[in-house]
LUMLUMDREN-2810 file (N, C-alpha, C; in Angstrom, 1 decimal):
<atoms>
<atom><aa>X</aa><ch>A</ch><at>N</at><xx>109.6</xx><yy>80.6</yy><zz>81.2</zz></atom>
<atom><aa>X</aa><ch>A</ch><at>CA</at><xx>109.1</xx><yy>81.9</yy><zz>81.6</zz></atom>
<atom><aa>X</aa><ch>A</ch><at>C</at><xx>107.8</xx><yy>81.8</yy><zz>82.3</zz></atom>
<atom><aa>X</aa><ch>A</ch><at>N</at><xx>107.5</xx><yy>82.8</yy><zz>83.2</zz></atom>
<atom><aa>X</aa><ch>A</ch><at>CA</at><xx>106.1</xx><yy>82.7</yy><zz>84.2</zz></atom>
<atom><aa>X</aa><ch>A</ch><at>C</at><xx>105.5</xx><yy>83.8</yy><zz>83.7</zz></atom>
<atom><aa>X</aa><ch>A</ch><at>N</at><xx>104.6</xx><yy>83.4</yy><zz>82.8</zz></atom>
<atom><aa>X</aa><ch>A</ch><at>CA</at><xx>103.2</xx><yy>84.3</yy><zz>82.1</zz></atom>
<atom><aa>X</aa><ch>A</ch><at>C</at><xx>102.3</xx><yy>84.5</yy><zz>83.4</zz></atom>
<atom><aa>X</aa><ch>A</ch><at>N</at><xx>102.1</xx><yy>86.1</yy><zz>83.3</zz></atom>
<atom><aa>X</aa><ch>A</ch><at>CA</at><xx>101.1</xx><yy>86.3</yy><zz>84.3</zz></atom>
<atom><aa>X</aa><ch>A</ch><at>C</at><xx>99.9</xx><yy>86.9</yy><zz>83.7</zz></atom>
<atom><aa>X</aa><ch>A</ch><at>N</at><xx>99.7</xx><yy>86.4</yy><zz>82.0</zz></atom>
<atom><aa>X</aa><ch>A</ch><at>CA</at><xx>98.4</xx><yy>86.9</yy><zz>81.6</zz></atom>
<atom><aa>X</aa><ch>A</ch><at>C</at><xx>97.1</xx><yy>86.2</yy><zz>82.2</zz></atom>
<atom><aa>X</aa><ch>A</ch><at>N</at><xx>97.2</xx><yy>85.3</yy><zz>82.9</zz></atom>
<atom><aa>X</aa><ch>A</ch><at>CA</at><xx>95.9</xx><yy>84.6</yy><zz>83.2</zz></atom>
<atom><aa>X</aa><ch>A</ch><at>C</at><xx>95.6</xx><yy>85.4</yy><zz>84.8</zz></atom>
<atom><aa>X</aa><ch>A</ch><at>N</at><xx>96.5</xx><yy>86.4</yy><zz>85.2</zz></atom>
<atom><aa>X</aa><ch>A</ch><at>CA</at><xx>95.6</xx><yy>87.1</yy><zz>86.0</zz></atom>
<atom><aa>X</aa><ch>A</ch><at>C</at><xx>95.1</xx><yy>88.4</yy><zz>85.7</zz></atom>
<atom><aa>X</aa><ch>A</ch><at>N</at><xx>95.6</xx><yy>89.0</yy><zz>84.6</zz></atom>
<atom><aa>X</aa><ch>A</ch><at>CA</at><xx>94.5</xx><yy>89.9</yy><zz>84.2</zz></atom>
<atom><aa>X</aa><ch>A</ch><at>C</at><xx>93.4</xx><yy>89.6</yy><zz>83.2</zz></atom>
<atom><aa>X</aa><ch>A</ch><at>N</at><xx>93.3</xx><yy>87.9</yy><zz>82.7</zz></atom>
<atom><aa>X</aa><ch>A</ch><at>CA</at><xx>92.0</xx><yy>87.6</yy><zz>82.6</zz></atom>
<atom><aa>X</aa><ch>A</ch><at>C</at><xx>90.7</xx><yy>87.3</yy><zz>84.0</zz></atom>
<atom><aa>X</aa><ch>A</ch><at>N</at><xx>91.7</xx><yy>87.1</yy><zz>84.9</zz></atom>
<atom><aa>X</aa><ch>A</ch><at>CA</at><xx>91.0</xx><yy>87.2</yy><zz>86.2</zz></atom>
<atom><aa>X</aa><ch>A</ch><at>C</at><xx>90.3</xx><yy>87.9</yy><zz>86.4</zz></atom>
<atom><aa>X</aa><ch>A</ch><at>N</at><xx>91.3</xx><yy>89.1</yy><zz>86.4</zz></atom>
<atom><aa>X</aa><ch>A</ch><at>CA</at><xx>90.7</xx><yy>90.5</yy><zz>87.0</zz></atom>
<atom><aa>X</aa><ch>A</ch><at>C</at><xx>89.5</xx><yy>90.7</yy><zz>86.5</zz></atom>
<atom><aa>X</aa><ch>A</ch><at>N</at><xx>89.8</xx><yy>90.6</yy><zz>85.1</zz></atom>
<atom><aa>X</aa><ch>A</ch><at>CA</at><xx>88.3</xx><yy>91.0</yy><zz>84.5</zz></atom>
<atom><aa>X</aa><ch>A</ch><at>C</at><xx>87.0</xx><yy>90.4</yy><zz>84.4</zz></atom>
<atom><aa>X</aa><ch>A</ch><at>N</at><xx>87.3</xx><yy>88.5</yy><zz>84.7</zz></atom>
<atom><aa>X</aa><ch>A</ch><at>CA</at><xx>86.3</xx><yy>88.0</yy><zz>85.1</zz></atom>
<atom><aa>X</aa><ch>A</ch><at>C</at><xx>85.7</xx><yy>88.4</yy><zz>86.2</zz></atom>
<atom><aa>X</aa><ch>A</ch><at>N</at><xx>86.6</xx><yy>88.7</yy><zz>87.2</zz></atom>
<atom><aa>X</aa><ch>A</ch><at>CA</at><xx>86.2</xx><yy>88.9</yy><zz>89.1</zz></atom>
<atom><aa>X</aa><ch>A</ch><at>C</at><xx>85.6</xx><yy>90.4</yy><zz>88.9</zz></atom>
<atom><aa>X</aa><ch>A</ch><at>N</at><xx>85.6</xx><yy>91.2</yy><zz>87.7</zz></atom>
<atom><aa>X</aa><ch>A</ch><at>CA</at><xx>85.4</xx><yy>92.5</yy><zz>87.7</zz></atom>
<atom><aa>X</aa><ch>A</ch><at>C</at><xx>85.7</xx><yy>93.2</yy><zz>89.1</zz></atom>
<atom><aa>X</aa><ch>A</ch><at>N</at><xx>87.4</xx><yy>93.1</yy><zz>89.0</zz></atom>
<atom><aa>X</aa><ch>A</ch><at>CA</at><xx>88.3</xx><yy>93.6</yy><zz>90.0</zz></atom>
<atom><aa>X</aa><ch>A</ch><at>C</at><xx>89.2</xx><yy>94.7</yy><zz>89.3</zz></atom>
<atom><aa>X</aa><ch>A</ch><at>N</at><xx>89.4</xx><yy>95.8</yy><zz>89.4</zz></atom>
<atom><aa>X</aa><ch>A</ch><at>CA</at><xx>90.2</xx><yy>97.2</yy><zz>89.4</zz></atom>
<atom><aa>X</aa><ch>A</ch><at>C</at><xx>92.2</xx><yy>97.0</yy><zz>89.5</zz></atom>
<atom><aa>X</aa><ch>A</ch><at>N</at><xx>92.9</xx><yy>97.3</yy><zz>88.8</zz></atom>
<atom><aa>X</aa><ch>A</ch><at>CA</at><xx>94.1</xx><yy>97.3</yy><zz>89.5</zz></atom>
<atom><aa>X</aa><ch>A</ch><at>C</at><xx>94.0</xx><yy>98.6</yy><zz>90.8</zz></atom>
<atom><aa>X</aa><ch>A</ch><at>N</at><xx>92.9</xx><yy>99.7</yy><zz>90.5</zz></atom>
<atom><aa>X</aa><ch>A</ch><at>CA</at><xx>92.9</xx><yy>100.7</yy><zz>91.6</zz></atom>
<atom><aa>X</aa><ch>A</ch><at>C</at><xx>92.2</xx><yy>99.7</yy><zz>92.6</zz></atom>
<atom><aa>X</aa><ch>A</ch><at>N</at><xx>91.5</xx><yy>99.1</yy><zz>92.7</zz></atom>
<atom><aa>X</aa><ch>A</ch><at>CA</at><xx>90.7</xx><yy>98.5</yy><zz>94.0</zz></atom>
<atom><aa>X</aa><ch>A</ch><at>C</at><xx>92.1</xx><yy>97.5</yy><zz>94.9</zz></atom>
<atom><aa>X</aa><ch>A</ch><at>N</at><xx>92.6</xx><yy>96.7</yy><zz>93.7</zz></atom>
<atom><aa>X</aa><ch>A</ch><at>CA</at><xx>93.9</xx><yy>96.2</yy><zz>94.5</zz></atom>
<atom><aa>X</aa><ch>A</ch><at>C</at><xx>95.0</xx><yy>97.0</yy><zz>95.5</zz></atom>
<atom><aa>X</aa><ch>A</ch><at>N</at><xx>95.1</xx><yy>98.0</yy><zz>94.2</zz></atom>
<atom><aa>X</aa><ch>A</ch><at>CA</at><xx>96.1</xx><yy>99.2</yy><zz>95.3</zz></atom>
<atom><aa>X</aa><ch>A</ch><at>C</at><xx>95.6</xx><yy>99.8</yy><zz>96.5</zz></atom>
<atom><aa>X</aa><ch>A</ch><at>N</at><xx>94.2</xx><yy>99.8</yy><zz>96.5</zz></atom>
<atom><aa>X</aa><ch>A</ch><at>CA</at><xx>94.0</xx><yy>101.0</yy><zz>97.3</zz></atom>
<atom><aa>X</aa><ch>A</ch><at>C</at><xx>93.2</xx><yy>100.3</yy><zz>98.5</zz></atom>
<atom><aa>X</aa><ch>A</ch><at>N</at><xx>92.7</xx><yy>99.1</yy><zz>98.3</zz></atom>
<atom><aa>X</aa><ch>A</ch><at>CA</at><xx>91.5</xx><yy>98.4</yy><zz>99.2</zz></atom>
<atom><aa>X</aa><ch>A</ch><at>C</at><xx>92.7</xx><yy>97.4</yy><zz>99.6</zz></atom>
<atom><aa>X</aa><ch>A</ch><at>N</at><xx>93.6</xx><yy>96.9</yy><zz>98.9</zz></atom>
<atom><aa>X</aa><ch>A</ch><at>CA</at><xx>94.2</xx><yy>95.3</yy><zz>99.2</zz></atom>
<atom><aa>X</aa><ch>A</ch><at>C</at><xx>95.8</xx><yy>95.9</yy><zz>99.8</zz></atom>
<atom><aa>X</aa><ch>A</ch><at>N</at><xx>96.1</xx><yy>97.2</yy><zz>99.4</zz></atom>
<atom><aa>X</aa><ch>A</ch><at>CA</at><xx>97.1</xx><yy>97.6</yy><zz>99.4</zz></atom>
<atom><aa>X</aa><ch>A</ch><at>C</at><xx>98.6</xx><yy>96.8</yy><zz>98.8</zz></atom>
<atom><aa>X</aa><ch>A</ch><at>N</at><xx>98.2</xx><yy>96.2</yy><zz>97.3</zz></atom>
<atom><aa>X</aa><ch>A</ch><at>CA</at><xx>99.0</xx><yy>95.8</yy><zz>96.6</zz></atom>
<atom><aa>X</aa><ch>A</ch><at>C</at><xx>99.9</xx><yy>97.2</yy><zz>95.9</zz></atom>
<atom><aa>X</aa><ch>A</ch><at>N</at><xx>101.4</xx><yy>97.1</yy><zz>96.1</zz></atom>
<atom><aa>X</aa><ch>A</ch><at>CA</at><xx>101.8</xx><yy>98.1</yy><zz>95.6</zz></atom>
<atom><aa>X</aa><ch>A</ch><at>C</at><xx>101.9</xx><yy>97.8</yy><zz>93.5</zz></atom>
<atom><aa>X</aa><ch>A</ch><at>N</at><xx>102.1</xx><yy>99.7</yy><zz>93.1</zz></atom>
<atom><aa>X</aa><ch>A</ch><at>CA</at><xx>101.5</xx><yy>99.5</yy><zz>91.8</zz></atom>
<atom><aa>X</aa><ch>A</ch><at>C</at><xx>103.1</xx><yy>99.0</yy><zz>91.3</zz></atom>
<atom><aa>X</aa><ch>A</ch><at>N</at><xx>104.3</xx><yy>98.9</yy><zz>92.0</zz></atom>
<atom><aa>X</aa><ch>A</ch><at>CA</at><xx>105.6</xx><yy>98.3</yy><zz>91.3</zz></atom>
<atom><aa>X</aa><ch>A</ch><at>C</at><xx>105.2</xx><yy>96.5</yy><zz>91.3</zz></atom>
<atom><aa>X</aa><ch>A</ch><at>N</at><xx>104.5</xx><yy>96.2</yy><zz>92.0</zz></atom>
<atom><aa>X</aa><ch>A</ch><at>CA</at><xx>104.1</xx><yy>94.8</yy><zz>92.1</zz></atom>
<atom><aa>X</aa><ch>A</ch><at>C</at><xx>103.3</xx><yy>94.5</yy><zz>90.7</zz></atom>
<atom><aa>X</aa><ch>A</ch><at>N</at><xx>102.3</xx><yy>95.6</yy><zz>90.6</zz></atom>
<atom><aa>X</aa><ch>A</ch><at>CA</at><xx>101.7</xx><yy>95.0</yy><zz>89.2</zz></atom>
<atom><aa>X</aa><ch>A</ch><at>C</at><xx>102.5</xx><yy>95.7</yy><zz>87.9</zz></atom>
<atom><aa>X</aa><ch>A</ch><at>N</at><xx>103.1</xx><yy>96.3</yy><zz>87.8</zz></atom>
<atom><aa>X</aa><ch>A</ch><at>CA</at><xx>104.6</xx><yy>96.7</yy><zz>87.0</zz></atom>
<atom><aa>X</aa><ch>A</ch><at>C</at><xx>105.1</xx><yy>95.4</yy><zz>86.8</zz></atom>
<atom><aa>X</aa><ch>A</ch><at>N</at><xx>105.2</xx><yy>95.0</yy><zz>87.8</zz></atom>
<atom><aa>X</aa><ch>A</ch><at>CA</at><xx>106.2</xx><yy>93.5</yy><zz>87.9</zz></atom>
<atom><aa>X</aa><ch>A</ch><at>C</at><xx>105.7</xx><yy>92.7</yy><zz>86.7</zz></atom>
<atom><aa>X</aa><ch>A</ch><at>N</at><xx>104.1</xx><yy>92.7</yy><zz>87.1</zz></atom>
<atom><aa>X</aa><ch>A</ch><at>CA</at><xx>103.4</xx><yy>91.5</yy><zz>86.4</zz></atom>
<atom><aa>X</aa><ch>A</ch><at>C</at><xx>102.8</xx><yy>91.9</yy><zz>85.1</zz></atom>
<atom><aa>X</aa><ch>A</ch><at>N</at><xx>102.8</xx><yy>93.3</yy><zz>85.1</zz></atom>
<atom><aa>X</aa><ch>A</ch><at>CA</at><xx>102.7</xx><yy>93.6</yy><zz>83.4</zz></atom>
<atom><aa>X</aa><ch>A</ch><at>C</at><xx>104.1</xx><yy>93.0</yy><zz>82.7</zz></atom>
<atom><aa>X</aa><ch>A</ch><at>N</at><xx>105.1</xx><yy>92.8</yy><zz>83.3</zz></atom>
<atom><aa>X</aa><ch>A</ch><at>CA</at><xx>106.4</xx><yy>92.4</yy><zz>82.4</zz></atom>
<atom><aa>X</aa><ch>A</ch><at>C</at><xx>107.3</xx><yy>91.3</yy><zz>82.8</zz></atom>
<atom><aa>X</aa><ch>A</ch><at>N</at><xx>105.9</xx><yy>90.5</yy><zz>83.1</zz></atom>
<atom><aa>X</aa><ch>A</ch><at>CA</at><xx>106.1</xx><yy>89.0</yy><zz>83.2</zz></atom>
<atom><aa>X</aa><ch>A</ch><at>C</at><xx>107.7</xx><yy>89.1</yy><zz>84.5</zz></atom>
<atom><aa>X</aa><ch>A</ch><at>N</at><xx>107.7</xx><yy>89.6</yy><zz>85.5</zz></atom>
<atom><aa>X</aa><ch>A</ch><at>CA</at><xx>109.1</xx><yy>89.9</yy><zz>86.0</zz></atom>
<atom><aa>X</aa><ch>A</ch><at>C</at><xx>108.6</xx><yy>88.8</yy><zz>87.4</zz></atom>
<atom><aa>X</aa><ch>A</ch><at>N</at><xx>109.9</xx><yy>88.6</yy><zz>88.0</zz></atom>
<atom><aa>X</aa><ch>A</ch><at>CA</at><xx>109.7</xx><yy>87.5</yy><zz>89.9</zz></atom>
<atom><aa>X</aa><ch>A</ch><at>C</at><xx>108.5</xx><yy>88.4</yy><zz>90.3</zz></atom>
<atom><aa>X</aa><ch>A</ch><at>N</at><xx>107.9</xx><yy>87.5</yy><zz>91.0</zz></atom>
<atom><aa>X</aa><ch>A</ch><at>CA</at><xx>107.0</xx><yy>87.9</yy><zz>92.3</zz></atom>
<atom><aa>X</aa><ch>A</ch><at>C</at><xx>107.1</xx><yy>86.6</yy><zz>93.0</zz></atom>
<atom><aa>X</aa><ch>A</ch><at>N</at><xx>107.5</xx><yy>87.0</yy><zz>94.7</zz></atom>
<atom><aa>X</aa><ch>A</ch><at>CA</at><xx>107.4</xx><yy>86.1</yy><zz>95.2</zz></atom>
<atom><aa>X</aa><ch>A</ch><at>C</at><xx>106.3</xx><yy>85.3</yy><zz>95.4</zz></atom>
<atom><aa>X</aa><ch>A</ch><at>N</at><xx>106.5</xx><yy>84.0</yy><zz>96.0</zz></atom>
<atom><aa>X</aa><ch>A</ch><at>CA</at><xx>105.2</xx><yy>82.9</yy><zz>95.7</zz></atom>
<atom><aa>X</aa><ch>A</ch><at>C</at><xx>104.2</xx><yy>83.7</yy><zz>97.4</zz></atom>
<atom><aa>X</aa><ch>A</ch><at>N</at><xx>104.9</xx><yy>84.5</yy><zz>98.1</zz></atom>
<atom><aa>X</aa><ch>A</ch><at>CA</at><xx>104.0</xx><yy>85.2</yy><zz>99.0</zz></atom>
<atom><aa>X</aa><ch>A</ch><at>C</at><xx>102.9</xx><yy>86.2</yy><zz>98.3</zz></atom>
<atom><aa>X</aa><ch>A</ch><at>N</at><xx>103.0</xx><yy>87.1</yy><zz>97.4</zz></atom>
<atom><aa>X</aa><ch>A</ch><at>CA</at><xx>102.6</xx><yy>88.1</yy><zz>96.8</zz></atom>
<atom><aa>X</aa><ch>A</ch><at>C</at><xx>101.5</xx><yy>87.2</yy><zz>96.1</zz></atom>
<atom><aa>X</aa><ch>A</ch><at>N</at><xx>101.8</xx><yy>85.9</yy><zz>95.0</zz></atom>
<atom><aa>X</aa><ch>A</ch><at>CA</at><xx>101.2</xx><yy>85.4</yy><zz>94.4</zz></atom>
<atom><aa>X</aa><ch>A</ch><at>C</at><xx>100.0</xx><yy>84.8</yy><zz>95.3</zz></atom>
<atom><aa>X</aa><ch>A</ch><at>N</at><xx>100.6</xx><yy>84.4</yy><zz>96.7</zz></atom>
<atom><aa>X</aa><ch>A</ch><at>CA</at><xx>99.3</xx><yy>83.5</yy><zz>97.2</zz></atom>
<atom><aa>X</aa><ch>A</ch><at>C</at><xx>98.5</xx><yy>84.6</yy><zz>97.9</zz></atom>
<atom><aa>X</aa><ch>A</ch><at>N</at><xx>98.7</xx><yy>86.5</yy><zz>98.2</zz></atom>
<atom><aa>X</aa><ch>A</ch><at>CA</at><xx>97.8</xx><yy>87.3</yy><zz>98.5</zz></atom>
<atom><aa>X</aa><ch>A</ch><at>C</at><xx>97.0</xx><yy>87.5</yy><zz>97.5</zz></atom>
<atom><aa>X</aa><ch>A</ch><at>N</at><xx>97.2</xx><yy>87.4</yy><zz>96.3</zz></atom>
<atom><aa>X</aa><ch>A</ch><at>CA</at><xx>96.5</xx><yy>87.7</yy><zz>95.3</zz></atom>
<atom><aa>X</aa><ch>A</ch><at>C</at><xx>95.6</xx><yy>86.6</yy><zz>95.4</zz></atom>
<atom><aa>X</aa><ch>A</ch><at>N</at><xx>95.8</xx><yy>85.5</yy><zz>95.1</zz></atom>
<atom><aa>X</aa><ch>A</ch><at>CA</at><xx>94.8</xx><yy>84.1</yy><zz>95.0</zz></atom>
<atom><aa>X</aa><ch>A</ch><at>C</at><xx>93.7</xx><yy>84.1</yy><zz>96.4</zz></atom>
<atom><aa>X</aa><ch>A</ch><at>N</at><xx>94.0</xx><yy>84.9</yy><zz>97.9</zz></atom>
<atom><aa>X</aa><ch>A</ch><at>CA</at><xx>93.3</xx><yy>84.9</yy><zz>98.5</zz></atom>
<atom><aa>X</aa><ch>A</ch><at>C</at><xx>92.1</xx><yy>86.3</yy><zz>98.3</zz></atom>
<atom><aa>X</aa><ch>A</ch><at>N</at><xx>92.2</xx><yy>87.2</yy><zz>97.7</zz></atom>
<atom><aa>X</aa><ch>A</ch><at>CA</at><xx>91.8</xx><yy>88.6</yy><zz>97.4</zz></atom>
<atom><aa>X</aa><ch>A</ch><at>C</at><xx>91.1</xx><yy>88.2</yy><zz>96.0</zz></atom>
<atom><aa>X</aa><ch>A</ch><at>N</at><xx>91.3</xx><yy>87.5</yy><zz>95.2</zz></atom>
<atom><aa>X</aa><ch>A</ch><at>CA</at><xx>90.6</xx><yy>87.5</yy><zz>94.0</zz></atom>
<atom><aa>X</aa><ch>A</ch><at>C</at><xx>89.9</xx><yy>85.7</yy><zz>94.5</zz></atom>
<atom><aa>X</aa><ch>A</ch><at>N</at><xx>90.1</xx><yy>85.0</yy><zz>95.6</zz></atom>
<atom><aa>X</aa><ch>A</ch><at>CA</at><xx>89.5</xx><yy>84.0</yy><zz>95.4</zz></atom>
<atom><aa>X</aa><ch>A</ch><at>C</at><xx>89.3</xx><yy>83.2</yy><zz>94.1</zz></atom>
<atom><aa>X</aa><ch>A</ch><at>N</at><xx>90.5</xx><yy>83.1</yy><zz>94.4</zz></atom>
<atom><aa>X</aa><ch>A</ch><at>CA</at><xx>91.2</xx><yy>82.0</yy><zz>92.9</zz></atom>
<atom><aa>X</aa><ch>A</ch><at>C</at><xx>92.4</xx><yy>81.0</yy><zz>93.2</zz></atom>
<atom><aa>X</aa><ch>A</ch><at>N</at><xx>92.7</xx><yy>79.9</yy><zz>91.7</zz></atom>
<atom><aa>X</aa><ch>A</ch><at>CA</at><xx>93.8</xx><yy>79.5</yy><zz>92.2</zz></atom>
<atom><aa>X</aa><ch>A</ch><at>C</at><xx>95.0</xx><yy>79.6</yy><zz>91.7</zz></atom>
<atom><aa>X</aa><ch>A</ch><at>N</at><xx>96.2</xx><yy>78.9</yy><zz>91.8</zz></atom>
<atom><aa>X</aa><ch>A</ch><at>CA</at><xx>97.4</xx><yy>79.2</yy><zz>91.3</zz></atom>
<atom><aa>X</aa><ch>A</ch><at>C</at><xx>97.3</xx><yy>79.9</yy><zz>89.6</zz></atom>
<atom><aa>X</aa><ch>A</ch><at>N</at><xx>97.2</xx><yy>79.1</yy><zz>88.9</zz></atom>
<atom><aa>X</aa><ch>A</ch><at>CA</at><xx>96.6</xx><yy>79.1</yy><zz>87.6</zz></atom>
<atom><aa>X</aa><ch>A</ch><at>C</at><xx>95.8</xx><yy>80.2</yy><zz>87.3</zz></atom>
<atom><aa>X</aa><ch>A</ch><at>N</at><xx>95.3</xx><yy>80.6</yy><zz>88.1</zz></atom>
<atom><aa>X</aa><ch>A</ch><at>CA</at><xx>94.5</xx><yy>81.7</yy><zz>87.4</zz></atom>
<atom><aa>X</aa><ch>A</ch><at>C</at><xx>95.1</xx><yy>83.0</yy><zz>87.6</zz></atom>
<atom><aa>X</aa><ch>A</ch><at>N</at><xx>96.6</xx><yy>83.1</yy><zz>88.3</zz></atom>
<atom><aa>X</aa><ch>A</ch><at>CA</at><xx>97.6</xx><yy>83.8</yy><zz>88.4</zz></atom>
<atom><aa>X</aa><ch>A</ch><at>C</at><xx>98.5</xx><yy>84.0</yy><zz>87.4</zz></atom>
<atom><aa>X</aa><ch>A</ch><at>N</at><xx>98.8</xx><yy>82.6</yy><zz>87.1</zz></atom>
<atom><aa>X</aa><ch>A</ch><at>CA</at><xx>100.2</xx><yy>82.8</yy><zz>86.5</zz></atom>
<atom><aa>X</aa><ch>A</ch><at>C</at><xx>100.0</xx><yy>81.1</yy><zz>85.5</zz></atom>
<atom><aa>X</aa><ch>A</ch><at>N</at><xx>101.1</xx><yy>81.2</yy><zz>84.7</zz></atom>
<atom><aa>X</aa><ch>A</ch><at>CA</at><xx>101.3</xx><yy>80.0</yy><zz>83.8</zz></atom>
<atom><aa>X</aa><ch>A</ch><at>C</at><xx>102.7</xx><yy>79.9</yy><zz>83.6</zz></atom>
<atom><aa>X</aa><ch>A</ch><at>N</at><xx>103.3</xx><yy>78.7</yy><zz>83.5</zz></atom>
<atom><aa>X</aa><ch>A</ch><at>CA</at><xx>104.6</xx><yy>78.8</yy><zz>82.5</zz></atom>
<atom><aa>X</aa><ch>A</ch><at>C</at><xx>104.3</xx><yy>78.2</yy><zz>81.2</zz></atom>
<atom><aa>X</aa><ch>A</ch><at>N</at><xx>105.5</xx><yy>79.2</yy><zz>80.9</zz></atom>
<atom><aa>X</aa><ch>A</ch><at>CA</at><xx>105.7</xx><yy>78.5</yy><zz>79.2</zz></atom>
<atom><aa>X</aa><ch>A</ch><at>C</at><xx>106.8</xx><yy>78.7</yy><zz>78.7</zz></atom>
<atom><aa>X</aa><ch>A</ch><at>N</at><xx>107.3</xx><yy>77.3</yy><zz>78.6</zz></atom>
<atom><aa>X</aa><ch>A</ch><at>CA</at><xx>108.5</xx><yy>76.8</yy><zz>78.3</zz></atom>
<atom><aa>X</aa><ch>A</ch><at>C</at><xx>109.5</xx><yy>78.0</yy><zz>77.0</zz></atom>
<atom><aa>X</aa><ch>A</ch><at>N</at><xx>110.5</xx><yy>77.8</yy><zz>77.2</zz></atom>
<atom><aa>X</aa><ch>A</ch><at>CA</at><xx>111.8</xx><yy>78.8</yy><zz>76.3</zz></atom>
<atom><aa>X</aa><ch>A</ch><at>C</at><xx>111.4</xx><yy>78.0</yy><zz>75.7</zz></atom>
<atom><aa>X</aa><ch>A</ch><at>N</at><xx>111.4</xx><yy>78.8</yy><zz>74.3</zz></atom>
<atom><aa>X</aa><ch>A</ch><at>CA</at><xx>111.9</xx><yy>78.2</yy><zz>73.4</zz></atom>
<atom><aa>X</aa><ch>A</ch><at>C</at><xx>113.6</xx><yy>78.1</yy><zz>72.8</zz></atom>
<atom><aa>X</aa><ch>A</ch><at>N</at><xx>114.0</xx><yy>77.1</yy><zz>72.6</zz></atom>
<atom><aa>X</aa><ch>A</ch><at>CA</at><xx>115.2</xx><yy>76.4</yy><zz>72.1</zz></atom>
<atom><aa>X</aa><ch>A</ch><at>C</at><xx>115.7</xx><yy>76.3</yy><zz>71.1</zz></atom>
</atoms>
């Protein structure tokens, strides 16, 4: 599974807004819907984010393995 809690520890480090994303970066709010519930985002979406929060992959997203 692709955890996307290490970008809303981002956010908060970069003291970045999900309103500033929507409205300055024009990230749509079904995009971060997406990423509140761990759902696909393409690796395009992922690499505007990493250029807007000036960060890297990782500070996006993580996997973590199913458990079995």
């Amino acid at each position: 599974m692709i955890s996307y809690a290490p970008f809303w520890e981002t956010l908060k480090r970069k003291n970045v807004t999900t309103y500033t994303l929507r409205e300055k970066h024009n990230i749509s709010p079904n995009t971060l819907t997406r990423m509140k519930n761990n759902r696909y985002l393409s690796m395009r979406t992922v690499e505007d984010l990493c250029k807007i929060l000036d960060c890297r992959l990782e500070d996006i997203a993580e996997y973590i393995p199913d458990k079995r």
